[in-house]
C-alpha positions in Angstrom: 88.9 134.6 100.1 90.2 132.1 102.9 89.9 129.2 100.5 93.0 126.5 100.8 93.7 123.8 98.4 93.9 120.6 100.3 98.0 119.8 100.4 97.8 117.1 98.0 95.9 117.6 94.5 94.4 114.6 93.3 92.5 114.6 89.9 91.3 111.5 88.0 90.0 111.4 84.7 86.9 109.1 84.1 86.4 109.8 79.9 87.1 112.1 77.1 83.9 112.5 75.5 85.2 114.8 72.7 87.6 116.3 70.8 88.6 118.6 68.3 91.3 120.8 67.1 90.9 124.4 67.4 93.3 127.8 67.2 93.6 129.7 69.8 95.7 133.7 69.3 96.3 131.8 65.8 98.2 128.5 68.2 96.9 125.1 67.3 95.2 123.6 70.3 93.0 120.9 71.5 89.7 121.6 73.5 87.6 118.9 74.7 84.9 117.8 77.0 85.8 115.3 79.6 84.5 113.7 82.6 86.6 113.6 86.2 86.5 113.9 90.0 88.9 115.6 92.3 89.2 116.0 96.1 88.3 119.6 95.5 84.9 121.6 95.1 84.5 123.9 92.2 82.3 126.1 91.9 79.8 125.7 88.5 81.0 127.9 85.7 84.1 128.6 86.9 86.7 128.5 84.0 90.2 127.5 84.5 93.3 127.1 81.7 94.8 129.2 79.0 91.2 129.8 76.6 88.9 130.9 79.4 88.8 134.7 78.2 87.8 132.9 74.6 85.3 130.9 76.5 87.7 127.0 77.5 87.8 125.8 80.5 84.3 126.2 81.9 83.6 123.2 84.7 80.1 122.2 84.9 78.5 119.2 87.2 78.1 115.8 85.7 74.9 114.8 84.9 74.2 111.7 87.4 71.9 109.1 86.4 70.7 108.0 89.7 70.2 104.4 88.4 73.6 103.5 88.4 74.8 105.5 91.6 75.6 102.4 93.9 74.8 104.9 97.3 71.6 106.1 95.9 70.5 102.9 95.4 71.2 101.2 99.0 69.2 104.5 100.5 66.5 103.2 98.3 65.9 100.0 99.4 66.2 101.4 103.0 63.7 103.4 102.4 61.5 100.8 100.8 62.2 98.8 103.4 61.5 101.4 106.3 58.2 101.7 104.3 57.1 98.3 104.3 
């Protein structure tokens, strides 16, 4: 595949938006939904964890709201201001 993890994994978790006790193979479990960031690119719709053949663990991009994006915002107003 001649993809390498960078040497040092680092995840942080932003919120837990949800969540709810399930059974999984008849074993008590907790699935959620939760927001985070990590210094590595996943793929959409790829599923990681012990459910994913149940359908847990499916990764999917956060939904942005432009608005509050701090970088977004400066490249405005440079743009407005290029623009006169």
């Amino acid at each position: 595949m001649g993809y390498r993890l960078p040497e040092r994994l680092e995840v942080n978790l932003h919120e837990i938006q949800f969540m709810k006790k399930v059974r999984l193979h008849g074993n008590p479990m907790i699935a959620f939904n939760i927001t985070y960031n990590a210094n590595v690119l996943l793929p959409s719709g790829i599923a990681l964890g012990r459910g994913v053949s149940t359908g847990f663990g499916w990764q999917a991009p956060a939904r942005v709201d432009l608005r509050q994006d701090k970088a977004w915002e400066e490249r405005e107003e440079a743009s407005a201001a290029e623009n006169g």
